[in-house]
N, CA and C of each residue as an Amber inpcrd file, in Angstrom:
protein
   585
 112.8300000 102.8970000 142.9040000 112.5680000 101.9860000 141.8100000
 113.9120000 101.6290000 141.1720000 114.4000000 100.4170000 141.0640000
 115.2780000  99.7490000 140.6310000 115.6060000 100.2490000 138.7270000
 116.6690000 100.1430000 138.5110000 116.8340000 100.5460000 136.7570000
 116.1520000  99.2030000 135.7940000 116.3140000  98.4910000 136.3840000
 115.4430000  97.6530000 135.2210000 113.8010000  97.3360000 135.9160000
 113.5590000  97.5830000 137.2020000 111.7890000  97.9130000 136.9610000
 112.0120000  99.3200000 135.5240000 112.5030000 100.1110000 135.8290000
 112.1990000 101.2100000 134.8150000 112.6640000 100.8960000 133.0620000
 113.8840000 100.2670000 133.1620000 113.2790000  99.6860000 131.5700000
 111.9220000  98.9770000 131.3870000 111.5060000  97.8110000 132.5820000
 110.7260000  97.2340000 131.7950000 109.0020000  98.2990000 131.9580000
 109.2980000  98.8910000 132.3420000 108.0780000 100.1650000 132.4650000
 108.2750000 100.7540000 131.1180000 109.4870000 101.3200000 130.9430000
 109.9510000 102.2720000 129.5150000 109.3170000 100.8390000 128.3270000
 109.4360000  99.7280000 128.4650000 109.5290000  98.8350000 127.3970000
 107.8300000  98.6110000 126.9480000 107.6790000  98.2030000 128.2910000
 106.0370000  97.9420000 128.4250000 105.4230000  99.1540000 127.4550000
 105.6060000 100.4950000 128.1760000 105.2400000 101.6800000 127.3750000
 105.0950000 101.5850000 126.0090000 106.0370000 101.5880000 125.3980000
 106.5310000 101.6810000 124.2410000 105.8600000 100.5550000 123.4360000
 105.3850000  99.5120000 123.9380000 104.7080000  97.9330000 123.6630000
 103.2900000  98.1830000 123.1640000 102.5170000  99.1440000 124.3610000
 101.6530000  99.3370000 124.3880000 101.1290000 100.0560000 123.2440000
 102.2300000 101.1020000 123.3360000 101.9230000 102.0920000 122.0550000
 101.6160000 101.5010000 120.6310000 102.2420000 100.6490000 120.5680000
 102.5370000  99.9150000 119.1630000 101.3290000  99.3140000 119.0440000
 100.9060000  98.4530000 119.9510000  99.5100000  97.5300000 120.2630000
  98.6620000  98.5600000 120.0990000  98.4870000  99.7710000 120.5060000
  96.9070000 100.4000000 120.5940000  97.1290000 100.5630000 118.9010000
  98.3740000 101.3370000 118.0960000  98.3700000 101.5260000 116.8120000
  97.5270000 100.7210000 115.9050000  98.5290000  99.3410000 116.1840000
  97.9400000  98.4880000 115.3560000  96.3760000  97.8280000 115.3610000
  95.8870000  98.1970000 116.4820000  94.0620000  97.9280000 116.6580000
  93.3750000  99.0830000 116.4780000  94.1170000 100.4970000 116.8640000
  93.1110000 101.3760000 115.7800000  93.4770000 100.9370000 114.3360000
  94.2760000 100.7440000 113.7670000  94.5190000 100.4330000 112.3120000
  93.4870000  99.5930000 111.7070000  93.1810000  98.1660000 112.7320000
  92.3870000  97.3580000 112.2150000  90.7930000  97.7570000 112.3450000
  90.5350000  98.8220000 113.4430000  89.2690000  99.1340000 114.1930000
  88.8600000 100.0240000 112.1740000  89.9370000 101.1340000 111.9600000
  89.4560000 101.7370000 111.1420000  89.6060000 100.8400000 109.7530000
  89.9980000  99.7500000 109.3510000  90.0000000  99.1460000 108.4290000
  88.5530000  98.9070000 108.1350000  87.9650000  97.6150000 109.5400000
  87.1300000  97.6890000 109.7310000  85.7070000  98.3540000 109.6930000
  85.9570000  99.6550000 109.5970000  84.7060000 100.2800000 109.7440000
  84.7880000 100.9220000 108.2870000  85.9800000 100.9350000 108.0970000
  85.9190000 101.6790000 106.3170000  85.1010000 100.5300000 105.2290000
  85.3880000  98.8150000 105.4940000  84.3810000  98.1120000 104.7880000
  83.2560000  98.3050000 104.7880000  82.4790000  98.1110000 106.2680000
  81.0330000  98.2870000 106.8930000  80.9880000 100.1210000 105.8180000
  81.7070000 100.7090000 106.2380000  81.1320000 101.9290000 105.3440000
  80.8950000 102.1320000 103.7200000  81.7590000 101.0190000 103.0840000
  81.5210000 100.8670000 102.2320000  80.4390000 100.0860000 101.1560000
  80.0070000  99.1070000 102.4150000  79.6120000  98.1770000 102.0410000
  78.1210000  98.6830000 102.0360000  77.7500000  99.5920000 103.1550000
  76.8980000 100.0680000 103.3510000  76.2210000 101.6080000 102.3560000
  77.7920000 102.1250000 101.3510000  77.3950000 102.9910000 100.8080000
  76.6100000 102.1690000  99.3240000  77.1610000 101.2650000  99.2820000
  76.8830000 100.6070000  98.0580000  75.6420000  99.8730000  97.8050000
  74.9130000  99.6090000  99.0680000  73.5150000  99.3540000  99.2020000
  73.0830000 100.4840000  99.2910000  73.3030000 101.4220000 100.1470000
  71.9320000 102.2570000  99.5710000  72.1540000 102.8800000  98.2020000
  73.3760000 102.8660000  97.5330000  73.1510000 102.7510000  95.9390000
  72.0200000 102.3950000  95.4230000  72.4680000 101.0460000  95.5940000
  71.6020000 100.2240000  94.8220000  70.0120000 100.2960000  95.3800000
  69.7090000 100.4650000  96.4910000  68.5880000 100.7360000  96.5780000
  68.0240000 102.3100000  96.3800000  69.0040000 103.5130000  96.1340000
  68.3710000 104.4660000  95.3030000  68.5820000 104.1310000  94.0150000
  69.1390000 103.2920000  93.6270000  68.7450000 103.0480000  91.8820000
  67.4580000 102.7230000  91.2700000  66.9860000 101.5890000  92.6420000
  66.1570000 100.7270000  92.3140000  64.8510000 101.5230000  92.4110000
  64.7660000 102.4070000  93.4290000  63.7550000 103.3300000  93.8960000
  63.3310000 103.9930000  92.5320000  64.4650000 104.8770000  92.1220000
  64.6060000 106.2240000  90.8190000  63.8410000 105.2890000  89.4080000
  64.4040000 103.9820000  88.9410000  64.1300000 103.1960000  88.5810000
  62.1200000 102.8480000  88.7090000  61.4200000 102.6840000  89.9230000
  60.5350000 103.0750000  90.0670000  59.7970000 103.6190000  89.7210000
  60.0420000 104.9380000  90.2690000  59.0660000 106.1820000  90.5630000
  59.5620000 106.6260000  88.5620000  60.5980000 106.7690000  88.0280000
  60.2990000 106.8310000  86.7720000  60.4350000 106.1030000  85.9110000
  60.2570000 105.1110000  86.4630000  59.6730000 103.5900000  85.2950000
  60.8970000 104.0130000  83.5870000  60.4260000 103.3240000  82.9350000
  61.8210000 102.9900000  81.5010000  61.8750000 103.9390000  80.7140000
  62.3680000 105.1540000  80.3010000  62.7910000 105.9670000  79.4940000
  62.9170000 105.5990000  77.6270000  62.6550000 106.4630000  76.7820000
  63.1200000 105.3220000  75.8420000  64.4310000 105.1570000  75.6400000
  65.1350000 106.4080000  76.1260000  66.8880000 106.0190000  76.0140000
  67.1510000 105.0400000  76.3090000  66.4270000 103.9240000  77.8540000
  66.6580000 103.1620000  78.2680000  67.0930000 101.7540000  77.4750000
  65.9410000 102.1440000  76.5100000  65.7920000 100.8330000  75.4650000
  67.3540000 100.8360000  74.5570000  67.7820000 102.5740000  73.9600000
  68.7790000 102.2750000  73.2850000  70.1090000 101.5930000  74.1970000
  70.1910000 102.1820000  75.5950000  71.0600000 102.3310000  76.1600000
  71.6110000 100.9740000  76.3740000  70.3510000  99.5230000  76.7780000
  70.4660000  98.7440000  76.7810000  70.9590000  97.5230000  75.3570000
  70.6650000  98.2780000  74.5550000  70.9530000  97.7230000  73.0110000
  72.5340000  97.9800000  72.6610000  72.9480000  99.0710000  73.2330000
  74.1720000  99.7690000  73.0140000  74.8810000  98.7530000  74.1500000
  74.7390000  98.3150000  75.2790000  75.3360000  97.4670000  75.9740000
  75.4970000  96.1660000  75.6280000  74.7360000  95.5060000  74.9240000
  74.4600000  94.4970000  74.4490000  75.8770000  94.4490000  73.4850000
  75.8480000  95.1500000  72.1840000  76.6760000  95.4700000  71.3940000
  77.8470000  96.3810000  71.6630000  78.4220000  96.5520000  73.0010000
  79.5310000  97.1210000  73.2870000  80.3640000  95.7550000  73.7100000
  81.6620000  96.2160000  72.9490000  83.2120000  95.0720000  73.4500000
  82.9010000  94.9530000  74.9550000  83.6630000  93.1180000  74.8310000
  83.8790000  92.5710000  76.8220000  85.0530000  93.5730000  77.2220000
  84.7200000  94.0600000  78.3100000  86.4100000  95.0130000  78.7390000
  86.5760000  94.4230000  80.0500000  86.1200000  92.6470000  79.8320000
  86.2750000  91.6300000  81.1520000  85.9920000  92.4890000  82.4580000
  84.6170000  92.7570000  82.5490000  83.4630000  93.1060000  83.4930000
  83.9340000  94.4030000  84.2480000  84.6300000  95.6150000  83.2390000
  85.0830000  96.8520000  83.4710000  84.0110000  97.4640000  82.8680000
  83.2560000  98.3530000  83.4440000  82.1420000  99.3200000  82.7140000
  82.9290000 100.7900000  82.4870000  82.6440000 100.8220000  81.6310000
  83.0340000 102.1590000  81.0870000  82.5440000 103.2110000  81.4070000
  82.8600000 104.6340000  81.9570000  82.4950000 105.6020000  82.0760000
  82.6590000 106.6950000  81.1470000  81.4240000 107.7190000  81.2150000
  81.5760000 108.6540000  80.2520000  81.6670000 110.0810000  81.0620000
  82.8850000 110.6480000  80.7310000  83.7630000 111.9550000  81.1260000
  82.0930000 112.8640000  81.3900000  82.8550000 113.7350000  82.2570000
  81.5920000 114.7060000  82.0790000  82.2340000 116.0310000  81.5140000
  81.3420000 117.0040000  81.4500000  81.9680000 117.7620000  80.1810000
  83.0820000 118.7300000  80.6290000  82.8790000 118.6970000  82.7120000
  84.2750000 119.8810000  83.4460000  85.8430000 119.1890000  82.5210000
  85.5540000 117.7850000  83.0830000  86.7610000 116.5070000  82.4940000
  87.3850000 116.6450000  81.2930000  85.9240000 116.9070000  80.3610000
  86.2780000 117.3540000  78.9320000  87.3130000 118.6350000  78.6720000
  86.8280000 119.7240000  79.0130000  87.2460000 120.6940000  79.1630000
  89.0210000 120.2560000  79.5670000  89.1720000 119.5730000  80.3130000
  90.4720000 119.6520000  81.5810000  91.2990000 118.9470000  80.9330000
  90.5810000 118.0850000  79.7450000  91.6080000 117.5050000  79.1430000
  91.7140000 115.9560000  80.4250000  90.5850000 115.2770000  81.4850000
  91.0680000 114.5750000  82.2070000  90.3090000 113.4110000  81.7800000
  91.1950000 112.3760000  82.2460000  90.8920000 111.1110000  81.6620000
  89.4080000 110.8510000  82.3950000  88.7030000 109.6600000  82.6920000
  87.6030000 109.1400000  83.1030000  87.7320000 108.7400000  84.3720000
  88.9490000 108.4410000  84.4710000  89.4130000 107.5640000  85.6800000
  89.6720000 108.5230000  87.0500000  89.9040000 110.0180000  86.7150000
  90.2590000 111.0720000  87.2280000  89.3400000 111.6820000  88.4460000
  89.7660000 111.3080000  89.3290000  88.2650000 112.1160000  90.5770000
  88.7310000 113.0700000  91.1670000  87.3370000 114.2360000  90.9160000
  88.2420000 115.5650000  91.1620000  88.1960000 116.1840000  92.8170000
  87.1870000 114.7200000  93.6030000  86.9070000 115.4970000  94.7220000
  88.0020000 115.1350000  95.8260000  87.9530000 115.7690000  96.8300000
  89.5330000 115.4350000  97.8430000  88.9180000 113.8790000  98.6020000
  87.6470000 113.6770000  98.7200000  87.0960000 112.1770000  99.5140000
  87.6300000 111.7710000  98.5300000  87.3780000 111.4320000  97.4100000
  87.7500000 110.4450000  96.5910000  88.9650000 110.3680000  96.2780000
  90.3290000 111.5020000  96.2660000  91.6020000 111.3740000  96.1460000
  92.0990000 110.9310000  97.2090000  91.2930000 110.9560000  99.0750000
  91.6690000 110.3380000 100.4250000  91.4900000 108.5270000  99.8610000
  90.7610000 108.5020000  98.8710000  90.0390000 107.0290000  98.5600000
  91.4230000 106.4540000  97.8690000  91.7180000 107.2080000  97.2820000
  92.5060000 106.5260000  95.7040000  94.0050000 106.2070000  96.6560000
  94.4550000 107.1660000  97.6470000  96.1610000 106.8190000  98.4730000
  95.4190000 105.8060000  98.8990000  94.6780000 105.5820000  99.9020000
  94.3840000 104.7890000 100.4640000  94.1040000 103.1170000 100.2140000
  93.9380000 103.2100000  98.4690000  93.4050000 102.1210000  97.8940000
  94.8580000 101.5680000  97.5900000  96.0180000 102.6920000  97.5810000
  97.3180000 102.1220000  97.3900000  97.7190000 100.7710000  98.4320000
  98.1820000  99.3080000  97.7430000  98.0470000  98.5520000  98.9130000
  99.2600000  98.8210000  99.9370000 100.1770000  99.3740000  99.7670000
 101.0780000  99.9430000 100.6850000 101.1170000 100.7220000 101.6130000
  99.6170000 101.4200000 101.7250000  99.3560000 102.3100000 102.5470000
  99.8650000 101.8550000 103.7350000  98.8390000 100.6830000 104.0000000
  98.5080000  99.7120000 105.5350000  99.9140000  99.6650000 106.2430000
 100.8290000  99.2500000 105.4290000 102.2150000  98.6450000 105.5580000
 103.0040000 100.1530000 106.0700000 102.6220000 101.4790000 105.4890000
 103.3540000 102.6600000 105.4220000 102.9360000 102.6810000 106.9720000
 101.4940000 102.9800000 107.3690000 100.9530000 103.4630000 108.5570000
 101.6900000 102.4760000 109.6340000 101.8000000 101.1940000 109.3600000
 102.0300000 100.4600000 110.9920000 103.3690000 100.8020000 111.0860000
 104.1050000 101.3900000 110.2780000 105.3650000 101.3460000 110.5990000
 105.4890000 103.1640000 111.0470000 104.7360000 103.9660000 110.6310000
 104.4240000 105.2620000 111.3890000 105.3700000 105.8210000 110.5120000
 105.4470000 105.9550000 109.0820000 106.1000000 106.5920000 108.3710000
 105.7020000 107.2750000 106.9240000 105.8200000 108.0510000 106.6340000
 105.2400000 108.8410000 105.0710000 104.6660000 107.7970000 103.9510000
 103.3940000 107.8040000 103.9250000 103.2120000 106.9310000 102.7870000
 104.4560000 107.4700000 101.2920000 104.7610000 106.4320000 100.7570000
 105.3670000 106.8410000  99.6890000 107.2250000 107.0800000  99.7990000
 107.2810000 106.7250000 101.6540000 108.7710000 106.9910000 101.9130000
 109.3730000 106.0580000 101.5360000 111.0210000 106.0290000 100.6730000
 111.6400000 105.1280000 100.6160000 112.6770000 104.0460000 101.3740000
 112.9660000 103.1930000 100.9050000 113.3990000 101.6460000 101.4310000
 113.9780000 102.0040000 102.6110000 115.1220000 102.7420000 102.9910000
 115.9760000 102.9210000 104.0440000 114.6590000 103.9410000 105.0270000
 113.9170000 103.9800000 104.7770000 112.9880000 104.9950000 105.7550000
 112.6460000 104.0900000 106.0740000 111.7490000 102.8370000 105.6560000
 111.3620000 101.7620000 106.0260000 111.8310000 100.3390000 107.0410000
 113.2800000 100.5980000 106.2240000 114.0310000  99.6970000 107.5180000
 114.8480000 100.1490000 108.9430000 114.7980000 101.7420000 108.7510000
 114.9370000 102.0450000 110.1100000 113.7500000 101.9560000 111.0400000
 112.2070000 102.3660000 110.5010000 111.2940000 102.2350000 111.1490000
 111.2970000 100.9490000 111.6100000 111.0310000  99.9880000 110.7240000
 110.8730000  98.4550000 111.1890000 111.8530000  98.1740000 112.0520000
 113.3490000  98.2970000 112.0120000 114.1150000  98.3850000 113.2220000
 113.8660000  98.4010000 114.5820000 113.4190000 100.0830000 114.4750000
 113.0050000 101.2870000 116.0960000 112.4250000 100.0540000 116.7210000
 110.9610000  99.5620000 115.4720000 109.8630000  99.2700000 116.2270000
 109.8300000  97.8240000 116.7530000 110.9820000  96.4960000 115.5790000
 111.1720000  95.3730000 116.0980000 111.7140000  95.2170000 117.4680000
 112.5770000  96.8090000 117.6320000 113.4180000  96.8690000 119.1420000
 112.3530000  96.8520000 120.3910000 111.5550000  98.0090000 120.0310000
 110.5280000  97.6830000 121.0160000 109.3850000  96.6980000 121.1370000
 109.3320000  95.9860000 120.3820000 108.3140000  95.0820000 120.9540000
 108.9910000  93.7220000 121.0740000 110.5370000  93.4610000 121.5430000
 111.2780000  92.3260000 121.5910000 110.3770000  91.8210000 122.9990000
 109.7730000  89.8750000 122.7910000 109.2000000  89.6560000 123.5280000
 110.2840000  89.1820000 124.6000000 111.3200000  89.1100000 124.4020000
 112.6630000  89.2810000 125.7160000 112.1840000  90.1210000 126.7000000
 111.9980000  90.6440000 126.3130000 111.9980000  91.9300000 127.3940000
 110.8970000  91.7500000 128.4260000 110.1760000  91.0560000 127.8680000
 108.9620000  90.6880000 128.9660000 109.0280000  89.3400000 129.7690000
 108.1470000  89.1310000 130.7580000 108.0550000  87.5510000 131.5710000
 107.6180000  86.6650000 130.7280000 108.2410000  85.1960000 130.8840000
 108.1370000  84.4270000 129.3560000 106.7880000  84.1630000 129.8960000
 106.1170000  83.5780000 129.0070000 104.4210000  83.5920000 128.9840000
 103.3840000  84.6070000 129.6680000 104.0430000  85.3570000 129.7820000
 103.3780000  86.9840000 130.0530000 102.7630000  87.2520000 129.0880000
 101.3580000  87.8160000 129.1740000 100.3250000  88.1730000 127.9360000
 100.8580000  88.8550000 126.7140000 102.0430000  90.2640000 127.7100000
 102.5960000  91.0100000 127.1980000 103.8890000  90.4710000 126.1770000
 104.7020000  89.3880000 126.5880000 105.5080000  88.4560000 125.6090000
 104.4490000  87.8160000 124.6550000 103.2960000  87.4060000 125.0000000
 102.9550000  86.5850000 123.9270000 102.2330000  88.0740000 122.4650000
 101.6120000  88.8670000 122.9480000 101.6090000  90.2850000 121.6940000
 102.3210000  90.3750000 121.6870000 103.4150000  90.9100000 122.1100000
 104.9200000  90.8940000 121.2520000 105.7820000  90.4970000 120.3740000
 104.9720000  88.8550000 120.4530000 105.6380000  87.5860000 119.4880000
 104.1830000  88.0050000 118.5550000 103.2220000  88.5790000 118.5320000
 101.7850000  88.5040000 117.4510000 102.1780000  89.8070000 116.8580000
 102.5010000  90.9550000 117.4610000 103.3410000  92.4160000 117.0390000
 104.3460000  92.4540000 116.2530000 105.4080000  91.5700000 116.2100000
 106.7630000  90.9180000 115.3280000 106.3760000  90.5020000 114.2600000
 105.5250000  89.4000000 114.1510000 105.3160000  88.6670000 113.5460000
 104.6130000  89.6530000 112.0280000 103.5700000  90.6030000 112.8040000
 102.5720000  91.0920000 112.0180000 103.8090000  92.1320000 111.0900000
 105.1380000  92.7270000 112.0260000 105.8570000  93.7090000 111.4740000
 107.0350000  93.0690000 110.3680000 107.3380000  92.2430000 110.6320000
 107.7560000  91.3620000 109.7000000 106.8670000  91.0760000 108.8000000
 105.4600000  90.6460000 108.3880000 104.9050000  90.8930000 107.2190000
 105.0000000  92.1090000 106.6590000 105.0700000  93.0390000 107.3850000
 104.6780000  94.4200000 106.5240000 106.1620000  94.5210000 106.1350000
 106.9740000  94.3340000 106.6440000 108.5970000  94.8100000 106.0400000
 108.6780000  93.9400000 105.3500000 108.5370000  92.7910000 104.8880000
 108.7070000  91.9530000 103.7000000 107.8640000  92.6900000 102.2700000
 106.2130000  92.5020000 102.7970000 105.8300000  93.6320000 101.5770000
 106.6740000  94.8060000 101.0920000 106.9610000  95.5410000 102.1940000
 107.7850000  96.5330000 101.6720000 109.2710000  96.3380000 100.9160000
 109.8820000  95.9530000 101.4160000 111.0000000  94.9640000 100.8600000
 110.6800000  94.8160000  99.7270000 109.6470000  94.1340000  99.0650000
 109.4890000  93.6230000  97.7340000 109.1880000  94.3180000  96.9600000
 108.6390000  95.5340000  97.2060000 107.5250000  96.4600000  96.6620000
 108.5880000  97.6230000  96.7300000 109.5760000  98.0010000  97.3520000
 110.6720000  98.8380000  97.5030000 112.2550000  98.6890000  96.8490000
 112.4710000  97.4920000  97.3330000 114.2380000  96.6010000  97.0940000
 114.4050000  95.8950000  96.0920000 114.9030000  96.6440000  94.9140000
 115.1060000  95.5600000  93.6840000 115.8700000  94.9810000  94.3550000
 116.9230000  95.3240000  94.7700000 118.1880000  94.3600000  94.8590000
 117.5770000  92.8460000  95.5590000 116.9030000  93.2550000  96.0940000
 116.4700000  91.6940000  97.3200000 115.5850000  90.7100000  96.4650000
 115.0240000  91.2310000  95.5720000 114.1090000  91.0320000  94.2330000
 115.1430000  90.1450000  93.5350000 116.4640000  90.9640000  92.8760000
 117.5500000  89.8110000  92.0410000 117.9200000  89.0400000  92.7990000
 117.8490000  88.9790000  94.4400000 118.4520000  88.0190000  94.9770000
 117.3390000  87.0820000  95.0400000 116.3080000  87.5690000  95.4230000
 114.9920000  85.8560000  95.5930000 115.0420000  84.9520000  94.4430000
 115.3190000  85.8260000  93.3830000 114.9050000  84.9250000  92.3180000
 116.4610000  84.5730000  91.1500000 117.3280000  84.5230000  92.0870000
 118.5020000  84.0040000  91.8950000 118.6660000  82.6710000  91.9740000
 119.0690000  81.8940000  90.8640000 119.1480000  80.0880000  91.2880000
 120.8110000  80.0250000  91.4720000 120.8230000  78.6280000  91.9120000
 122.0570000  78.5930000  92.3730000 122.4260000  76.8820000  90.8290000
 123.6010000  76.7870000  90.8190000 123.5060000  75.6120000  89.7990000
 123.7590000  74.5730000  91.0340000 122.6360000  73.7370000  90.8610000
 123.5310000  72.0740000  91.8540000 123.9540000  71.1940000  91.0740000
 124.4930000  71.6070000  89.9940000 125.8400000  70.7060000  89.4920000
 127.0260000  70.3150000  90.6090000 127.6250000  69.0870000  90.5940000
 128.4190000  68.5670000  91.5550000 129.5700000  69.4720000  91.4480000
 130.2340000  69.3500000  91.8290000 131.7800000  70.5250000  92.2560000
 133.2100000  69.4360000  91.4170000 133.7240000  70.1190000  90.8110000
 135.0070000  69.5310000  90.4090000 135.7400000  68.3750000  91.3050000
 135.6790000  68.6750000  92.6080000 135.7740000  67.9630000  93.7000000
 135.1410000  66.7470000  94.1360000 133.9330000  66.9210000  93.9220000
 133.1810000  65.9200000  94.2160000 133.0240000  64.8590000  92.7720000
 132.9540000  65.4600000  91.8330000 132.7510000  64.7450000  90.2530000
 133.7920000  63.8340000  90.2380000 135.2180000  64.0610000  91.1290000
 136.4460000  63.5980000  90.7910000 136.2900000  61.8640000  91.9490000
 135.2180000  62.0440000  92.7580000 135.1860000  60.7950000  93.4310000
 134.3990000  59.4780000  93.0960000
């Protein structure tokens, strides 16, 4: 076997890897909505059930009067601590179970961006642009036959990794931050004013 059949074997490899990543990524995105979407109906349909079988309480009546006459907190419902919370001194917002703390990183929108690049959620800027580096190296669609399936994911693989390093970038790099939003003056030049 010739040295460049074996790069483009080593390259392909390495291509692949990246490609299966990024479709489990989306496979489990995917199924985390459907799971959600699905926990939230049968919510609502054990509400509606409980609701039912024990028909209106009279608390119900205050509870609803008390809603009526509670401040807009622009369609935020308020929760009331339970009394462990109390005790703990923890706010409302606070969930003490580990599903729901897997919920809360996860809800971080940087997660997505941390995972495709295969690095520590929460790692900083220079962790980020070596990853995006490694990984722009390997999926250069050069490396493949031009209109080869494998060149054309490569150019859809780039593309997608370059979004995520820009998020990160922005969300990481002040400095790149003072530079976007740096103007330049287009006042004419001493030079040019003089003609």
């Amino acid at each position: 076997m010739s040295i460049p059949e074996r790069f483009y074997r080593i390259a392909r490899s390495k291509y692949h890897d990246l490609r299966d990543r990024i479709d489990d990524m989306d496979l489990e995105a995917e199924e985390r909505e459907a799971l959600r979407e699905q926990t939230t109906t049968n919510r609502r349909e054990s509400r509606r059930d409980a609701v039912r079988e024990l028909g209106e309480s009279p608390g119900d009546a205050q509870l609803r009067a008390a809603k009526v006459n509670a401040p807009d907190l622009g369609g935020l419902q308020p929760r009331m601590r339970t009394p462990e919370e109390i005790r703990r001194g923890a706010s409302a917002n606070t969930n003490s179970s580990s599903s729901n703390a897997q919920t809360n990183v996860e809800a971080d929108p940087l997660t997505p961006h941390y995972r495709l690049l295969g690095i520590e959620v929460g790692s900083d800027f220079q962790t980020a642009q070596a990853a995006y580096q490694r990984l722009l190296s390997r999926c250069d669609a050069s490396r493949f036959p031009v209109g080869s399936p494998e060149a054309q994911d490569a150019e859809r693989i780039r593309e997608r990794l370059e979004e995520t390093f820009h998020a990160l970038k922005d969300a990481l790099d002040p400095i790149s931050r003072r530079f976007d939003i740096l103007e330049l003056d287009e006042s004419p030049t001493p030079s040019e004013s003089a003609k």
